[in-house]
C-alpha positions as CSV (number, residue, x, y, z in Angstrom):
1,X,0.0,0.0,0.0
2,X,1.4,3.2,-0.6
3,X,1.4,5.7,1.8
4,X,0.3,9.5,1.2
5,X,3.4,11.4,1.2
6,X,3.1,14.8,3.9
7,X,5.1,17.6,2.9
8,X,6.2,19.3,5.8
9,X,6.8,23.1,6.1
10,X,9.4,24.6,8.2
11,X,8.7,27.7,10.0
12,X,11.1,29.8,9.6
13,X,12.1,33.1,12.2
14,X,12.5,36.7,10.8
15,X,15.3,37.8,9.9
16,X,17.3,40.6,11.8
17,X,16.5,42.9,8.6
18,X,12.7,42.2,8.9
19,X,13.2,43.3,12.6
20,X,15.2,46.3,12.0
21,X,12.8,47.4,9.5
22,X,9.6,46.9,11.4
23,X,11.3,48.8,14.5
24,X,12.1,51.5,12.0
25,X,8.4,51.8,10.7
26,X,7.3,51.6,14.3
27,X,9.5,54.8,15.3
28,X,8.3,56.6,12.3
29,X,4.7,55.9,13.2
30,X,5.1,57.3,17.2
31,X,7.5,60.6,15.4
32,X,4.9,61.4,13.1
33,X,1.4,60.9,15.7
34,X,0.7,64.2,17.9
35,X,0.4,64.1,21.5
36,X,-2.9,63.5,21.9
37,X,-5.6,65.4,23.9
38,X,-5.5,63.2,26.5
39,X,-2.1,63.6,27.0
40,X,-2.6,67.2,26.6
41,X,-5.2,67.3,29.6
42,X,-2.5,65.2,32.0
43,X,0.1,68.0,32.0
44,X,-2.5,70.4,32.6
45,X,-3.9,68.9,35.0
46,X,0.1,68.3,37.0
47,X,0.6,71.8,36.1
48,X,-2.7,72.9,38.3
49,X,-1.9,70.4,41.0
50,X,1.6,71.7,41.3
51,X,0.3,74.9,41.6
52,X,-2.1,74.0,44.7
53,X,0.5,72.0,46.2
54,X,3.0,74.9,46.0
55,X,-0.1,76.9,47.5
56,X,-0.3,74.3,50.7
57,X,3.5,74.5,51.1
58,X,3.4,78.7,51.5
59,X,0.5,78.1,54.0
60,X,2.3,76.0,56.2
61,X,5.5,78.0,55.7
62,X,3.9,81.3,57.2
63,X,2.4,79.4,60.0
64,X,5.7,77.5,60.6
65,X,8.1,81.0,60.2
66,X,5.4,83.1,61.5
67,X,5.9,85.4,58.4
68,X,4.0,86.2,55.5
69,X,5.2,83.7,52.2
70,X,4.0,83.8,48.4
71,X,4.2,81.9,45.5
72,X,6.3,84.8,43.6
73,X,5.9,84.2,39.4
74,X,7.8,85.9,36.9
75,X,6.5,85.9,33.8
76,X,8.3,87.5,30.0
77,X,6.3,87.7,26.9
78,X,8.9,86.5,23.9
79,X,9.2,87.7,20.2
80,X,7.6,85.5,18.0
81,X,10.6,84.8,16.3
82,X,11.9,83.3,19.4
83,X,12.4,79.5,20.0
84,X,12.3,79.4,23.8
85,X,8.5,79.2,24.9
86,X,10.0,78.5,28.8
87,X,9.7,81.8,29.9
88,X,7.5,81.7,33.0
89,X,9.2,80.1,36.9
90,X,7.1,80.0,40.3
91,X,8.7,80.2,43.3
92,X,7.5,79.6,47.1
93,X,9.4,82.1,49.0
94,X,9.5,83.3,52.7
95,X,10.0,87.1,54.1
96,X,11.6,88.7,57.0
97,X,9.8,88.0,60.9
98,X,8.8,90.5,62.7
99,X,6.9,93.6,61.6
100,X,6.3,93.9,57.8
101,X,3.6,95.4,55.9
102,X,3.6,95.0,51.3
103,X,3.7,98.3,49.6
104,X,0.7,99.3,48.2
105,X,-0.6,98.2,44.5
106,X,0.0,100.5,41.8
107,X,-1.2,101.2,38.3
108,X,1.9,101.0,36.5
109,X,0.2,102.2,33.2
110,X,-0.6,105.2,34.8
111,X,2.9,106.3,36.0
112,X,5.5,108.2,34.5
113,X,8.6,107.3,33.3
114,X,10.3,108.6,36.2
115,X,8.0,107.1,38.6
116,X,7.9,103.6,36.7
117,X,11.9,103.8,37.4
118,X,11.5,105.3,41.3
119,X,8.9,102.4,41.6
120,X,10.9,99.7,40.1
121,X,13.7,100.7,42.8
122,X,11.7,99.9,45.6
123,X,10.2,96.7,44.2
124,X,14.0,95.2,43.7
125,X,14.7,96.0,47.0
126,X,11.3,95.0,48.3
127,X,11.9,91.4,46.6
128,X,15.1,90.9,47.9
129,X,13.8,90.5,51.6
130,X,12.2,86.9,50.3
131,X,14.1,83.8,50.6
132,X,12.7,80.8,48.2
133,X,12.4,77.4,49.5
134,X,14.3,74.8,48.3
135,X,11.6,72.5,47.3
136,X,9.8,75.3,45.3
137,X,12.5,77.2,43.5
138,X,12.3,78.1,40.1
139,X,9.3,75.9,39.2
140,X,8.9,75.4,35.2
141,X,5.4,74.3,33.9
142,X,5.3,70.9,31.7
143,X,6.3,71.5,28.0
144,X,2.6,72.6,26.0
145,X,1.3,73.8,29.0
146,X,1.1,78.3,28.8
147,X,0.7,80.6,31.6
148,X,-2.3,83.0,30.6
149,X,-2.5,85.5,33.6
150,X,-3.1,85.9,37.3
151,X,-5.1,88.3,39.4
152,X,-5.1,88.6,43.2
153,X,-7.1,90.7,45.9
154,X,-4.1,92.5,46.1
155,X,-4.0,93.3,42.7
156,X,-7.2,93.8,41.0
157,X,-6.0,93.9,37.4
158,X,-5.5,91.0,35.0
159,X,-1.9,90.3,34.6
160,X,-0.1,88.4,31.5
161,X,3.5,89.4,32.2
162,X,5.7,90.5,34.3
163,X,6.4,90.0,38.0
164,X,3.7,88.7,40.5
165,X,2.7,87.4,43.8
166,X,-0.2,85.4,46.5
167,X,0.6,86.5,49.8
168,X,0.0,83.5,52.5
169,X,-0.4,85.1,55.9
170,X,0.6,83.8,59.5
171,X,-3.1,83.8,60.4
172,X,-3.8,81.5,58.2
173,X,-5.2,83.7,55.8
174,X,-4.2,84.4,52.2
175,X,-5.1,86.8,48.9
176,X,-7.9,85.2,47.0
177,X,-6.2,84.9,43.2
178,X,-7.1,83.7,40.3
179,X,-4.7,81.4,37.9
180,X,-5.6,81.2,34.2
181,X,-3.3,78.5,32.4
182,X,-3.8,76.7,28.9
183,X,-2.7,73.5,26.7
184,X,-3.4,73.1,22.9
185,X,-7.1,72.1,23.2
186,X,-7.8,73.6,26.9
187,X,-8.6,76.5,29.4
188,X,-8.4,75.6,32.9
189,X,-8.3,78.3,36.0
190,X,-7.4,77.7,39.6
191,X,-9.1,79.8,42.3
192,X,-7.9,80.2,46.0
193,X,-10.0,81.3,48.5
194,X,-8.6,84.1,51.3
195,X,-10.6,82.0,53.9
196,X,-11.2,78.4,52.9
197,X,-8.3,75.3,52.3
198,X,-10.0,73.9,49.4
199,X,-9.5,75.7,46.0
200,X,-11.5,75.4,43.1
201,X,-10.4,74.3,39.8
202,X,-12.3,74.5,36.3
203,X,-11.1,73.1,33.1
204,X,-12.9,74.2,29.4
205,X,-11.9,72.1,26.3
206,X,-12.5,74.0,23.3
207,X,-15.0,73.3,20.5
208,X,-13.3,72.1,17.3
209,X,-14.5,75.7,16.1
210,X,-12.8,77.5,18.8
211,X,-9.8,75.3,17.9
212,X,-10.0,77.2,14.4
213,X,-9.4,80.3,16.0
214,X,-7.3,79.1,19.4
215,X,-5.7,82.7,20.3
216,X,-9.1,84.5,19.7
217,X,-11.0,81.8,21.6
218,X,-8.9,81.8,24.7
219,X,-8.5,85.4,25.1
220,X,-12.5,85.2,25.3
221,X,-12.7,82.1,27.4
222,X,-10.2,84.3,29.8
223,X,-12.6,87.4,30.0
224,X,-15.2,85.3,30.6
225,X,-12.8,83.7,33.6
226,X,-12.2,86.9,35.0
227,X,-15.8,88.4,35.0
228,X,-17.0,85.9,36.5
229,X,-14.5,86.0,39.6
230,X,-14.9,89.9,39.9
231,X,-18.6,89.4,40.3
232,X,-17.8,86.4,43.6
């Protein structure tokens, strides 16, 4: 009888080039996808966080030193033309014990240029009685996350640039401020409250429309913001 002949296939492995190849295409593929929104909404979200945390260290610290503290951020607006996006720190900083009162706000746009420079004179040496703490010093904010603008019940105005601060009081008691930051697709605003622990956070993703027009869209999403936290 004869028997039915089986042909038997080998499996072969692949080859180192097959791998090299399909780790190349694989590396193209990640290079070439955006970050996506989700991602987006993470380092917005650490950036917020970071902020409240640095909030809860300045608390403690003026209790602790039995001083007045501050999260102290400097913010620079760049040309256009310019690569380096990483122009905003935060620190936590500490003053002097004993007696010590903050100067009194001022409407910079108002002042002359002799005042601005009288002004700016004081504020340098005003600064320099602050001490950061080690753990907050020179904070950066994740890459694709923007600093928008801050206002305080110290100082009324919107700000976008420049040098500001939320004072944190021995009492326990601190400036009520608003914090405005941004990603890509997102608005979100931090608000501390002079009398309560808890702060309250608020993130708006924009409308595939708005995302047409982002600049226009957030500079109306942070009116809106603001209006609204005059009016509490």
């Amino acid at each position: 009888m004869k028997k039915n002949s089986v042909q038997i296939l080998s499996h072969k492995g692949f080859s180192l080039i097959e791998i090299l190849v399909a780790l190349a295409l694989i590396a193209v593929v990640f290079t070439l996808t955006p970050f996506s929104a989700g991602n987006s909404s993470d380092r917005l979200e650490e950036a917020i966080n970071e902020f409240k945390r640095a909030a809860k260290v300045a608390s403690d610290e003026a209790i602790l030193r039995n001083t007045i503290t501050r999260i102290f951020i400097k913010q620079t607006q760049n040309d256009e033309d310019e690569e380096d996006d990483d122009s905003l720190s935060f620190s936590v900083q500490y003053g002097p014990t004993g007696e010590f009162t903050l100067p009194a706000s001022q409407n910079l746009k108002k002042m002359s240029l002799k005042e601005l420079e009288k002004y700016q004179k004081k504020q340098k040496s005003f600064h320099s009685k602050f001490n950061s703490v080690e753990e907050f010093k020179d904070k950066k904010l994740p890459e694709g996350i923007y600093f928008e603008a801050i206002a305080t019940s110290y100082q009324k105005e919107l700000i976008k640039e420049g040098q500001i601060a939320i004072y944190f009081y021995p009492t326990g008691e601190k400036d009520d401020a608003l914090l405005i930051l941004s990603s890509e697709e997102s608005v979100a605003s931090l608000e501390l409250k002079a009398f309560f622990l808890n702060s309250q956070t608020n993130i708006f993703n924009l409308s595939t429309s708005e995302l047409e027009n982002r600049d226009d869209a957030v500079d109306n999403k942070i009116k809106d913001i603001y209006d609204s936290w005059l009016k509490e």
